[in-house]
N, C-alpha and C positions, 0 to 999 in steps of 0.2 A: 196624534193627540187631538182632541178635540179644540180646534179653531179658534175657541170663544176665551178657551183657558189657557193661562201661564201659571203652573210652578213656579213662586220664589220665596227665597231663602227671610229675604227679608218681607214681605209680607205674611209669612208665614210667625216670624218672631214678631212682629207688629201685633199680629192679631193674639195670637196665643203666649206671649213675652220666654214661654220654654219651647223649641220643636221634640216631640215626642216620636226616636227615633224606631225603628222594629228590632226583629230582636234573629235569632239564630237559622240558618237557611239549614242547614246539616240537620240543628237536633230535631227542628218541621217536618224534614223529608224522612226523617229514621222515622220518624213515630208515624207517617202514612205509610211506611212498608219498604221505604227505598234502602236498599241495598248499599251503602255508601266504603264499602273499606275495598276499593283501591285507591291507582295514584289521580283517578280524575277526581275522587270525591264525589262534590255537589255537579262538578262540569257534565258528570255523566247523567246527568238526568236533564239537559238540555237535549239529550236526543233521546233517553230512554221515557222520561215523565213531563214532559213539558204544562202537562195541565197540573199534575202536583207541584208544581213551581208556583205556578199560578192560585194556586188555592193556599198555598204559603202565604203570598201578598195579599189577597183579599183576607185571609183571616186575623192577620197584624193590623190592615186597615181597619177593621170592625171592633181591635181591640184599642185602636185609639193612636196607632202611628199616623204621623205629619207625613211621613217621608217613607221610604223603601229602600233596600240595597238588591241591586241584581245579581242573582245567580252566575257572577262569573269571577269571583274572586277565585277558583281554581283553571279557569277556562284561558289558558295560555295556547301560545299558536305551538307551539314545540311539546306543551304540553300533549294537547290533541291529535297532532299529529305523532307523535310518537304509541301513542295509541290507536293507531290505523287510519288517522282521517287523512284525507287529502288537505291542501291548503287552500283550495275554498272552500272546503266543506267545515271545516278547522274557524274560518274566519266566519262563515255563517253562523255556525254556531254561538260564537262569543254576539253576534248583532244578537241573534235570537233571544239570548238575556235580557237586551232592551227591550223586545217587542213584546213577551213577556211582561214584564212588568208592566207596561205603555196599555198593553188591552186588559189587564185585570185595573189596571187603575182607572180605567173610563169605563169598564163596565159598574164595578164600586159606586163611583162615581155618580152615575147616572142611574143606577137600580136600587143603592141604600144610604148612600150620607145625605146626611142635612147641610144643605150648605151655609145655611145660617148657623152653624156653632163649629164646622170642620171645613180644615183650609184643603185644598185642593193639594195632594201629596207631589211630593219634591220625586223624581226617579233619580237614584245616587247609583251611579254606573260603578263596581265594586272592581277597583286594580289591585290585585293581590301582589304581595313581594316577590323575590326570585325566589327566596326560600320557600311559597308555597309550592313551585314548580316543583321542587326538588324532593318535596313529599317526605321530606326526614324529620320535623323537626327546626329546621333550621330559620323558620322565620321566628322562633324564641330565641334566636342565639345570633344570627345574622353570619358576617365574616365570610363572606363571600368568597371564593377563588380567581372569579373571571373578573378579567378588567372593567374596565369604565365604558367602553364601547361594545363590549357583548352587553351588558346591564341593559345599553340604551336601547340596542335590536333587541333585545328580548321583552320589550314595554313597546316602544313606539306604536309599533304597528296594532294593536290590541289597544292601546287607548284612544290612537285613531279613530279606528271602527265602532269603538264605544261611544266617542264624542258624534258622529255622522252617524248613529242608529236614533240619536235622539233622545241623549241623556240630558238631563238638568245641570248634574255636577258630575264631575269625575270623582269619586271616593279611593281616595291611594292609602290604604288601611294597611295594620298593622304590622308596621314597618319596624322592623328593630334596627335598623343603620341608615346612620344619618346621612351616609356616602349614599347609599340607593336616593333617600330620599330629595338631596339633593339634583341627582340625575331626574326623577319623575318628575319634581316641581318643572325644570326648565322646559322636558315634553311638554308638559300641561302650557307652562305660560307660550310657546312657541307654538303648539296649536291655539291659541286664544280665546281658550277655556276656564271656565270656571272650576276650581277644584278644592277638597280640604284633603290634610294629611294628618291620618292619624296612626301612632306610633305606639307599637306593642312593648310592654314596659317591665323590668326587671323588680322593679320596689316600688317606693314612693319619690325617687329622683332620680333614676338612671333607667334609659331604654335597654331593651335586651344586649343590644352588642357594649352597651358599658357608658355611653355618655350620660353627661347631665342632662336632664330632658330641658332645665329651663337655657343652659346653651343654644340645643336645636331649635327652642323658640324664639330666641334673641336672635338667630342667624336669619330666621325664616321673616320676621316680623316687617323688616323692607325690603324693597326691588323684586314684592311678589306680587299685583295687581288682582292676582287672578285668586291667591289663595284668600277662601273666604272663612274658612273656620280650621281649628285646630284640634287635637284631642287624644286621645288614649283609648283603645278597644284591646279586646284579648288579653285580658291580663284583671289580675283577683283585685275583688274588689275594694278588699280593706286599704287598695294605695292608692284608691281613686280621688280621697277628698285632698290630701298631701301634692297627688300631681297638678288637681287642678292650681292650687297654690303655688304651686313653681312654676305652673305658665304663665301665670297669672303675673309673676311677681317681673317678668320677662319680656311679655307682650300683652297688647290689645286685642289681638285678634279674638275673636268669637269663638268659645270653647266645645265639644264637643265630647264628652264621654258615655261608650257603651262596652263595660266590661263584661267579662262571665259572670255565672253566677253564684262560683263560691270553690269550686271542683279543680281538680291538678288533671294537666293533660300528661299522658304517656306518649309521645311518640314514637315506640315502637310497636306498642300493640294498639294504637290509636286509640287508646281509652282513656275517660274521664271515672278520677275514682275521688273517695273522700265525701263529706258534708260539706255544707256551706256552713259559716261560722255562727248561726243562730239569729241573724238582722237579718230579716225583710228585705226585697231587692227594694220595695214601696218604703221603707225606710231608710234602706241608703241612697235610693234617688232622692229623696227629699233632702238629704245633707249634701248631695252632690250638687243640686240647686241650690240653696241655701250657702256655698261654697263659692256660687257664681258659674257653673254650667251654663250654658244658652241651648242646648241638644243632649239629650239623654236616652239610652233604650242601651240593650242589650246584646250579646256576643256570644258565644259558646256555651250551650245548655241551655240557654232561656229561648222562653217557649212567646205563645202570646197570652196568657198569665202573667205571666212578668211584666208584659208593656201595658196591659191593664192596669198594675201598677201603677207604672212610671205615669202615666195619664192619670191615673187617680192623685201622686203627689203630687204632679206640677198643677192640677186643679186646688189641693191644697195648699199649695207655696203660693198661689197667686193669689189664692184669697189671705192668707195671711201678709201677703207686701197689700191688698188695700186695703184692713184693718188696718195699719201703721198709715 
């Protein structure tokens, strides 16, 4: 990272009062040509397309993301290796999601933002659940088999190397059970990292495996130092402005939501089918802010169109709070 600069979460809400987060790494990589339907997903194009990663990031930064997620929400060490890698080749790869991001963001950086109007982007290191491993489905549904102590070897080691590649924040996404989430929070705070959790969500008040989301926020809200924001991703968007409310009604913590963009996913034929329900993602972020969001941008299917969007409302939300 460039020397001069630090990513922060709160400078970055100082300066711009919304962060404007990016938006889908899969539907990016389909629409340059990448192959995506096995069980690695997006992790396979950390060794097949590394520059199409990279041209992901730059193009969400140009459409007006604060921040990034890296290409390893599928990149588990059991993951890759079970796919032929060795286990340093396995652990290289998950850094290489950070360095990745790290050199599209300081070429950005330093060949096209202004940096009198755009904050210097946040790297959000992307830890996917056990259910992405599993490539069935199951991080909509959660309910795990393995105990508490496979959970924790199946995380530790991966958000290590995520936190020492040189991440900002650790992003523990779309978590449907509160028992995992539980176990990652205490990784994170025990590596002495910065991290937020966000939780994939059945309705407008229950995560996928069935709790109350404003529970998991009341549990979360003390004896976590490290966790800096909260929020909901992967999941439709008509329950986004109801959950912010439940966290709300729960905790303090700093909100964060980037749901789909309207579409049902199949997991078995890994297809998103259906419309979006007629609103604007630029009009549901704006109620989503308006709701009290702090972070917004998008999840499955949205493109960087969408986060032009969400930059265009949260430029409209803020001129409407300094009219009032």
């Amino acid at each position: 990272m460039n020397s001069n600069l630090q990513a922060s979460l709160n400078d970055i809400l100082d300066k711009n009062k919304i962060m404007v987060i990016d938006g889908s790494m899969s539907t990016a990589l389909e629409a340059l040509g990448c192959d995506l339907n096995n069980k690695l997903w997006t992790a396979a194009a950390l060794n097949d397309a590394p520059e199409l990663i990279k041209r992901v990031h730059m193009d969400y930064f140009r459409a007006g993301a604060d921040c990034g997620i890296t290409c390893s929400y599928q990149a588990s060490i059991p993951g890759l290796m079970n796919a032929g890698y060795s286990l340093s080749e396995a652990e290289a790869l998950i850094t290489r999601s950070v360095d990745i991001f790290l050199e599209a963001r300081d070429e950005w950086w330093t060949n096209e933002a202004d940096a009198s109007k755009r904050s210097y982007p946040l790297c959000l290191a992307a830890v996917g659940p056990y259910g992405a491993y599993l490539a069935d489905g199951s991080e909509y549904r959660g309910r795990y088999t393995i105990t508490d102590e496979e959970l924790k070897d199946f995380h530790y080691r991966r958000m290590e190397l995520l936190r020492d590649a040189g991440c900002d924040m650790l992003l523990i996404e779309t978590q449907p059970s509160m028992r995992e989430v539980r176990i990652v929070s205490e990784i994170a705070e025990s590596l002495d990292t910065d991290y937020w959790v966000s939780f994939s969500c059945l309705d407008g008040k229950h995560i996928n495996e069935g709790d109350l989301i404003r529970d998991c926020a009341a549990e979360l809200k003390d004896g976590h130092p490290h966790l800096k924001m909260i929020g909901v991703n992967c999941t439709a968007p008509k329950f986004i402005s109801e959950l912010i409310d439940e966290l709300h009604s729960a905790c303090d913590i700093p909100i964060a939501v980037y749901p789909n963009s309207g579409e049902s996913y199949d997991p078995v034929t890994k297809t998103w089918h259906g419309n979006a329900d007629g609103i604007s993602f630029g009009q549901y972020s704006l109620s989503w802010m308006q709701h009290g969001a702090k972070a917004v941008g998008g999840c499955c299917q949205t493109v960087a169109s969408h986060i032009s969007e969400v930059a265009k409302a949260r430029d409209k939300f803020n001129k409407m709070i300094r009219i009032r």
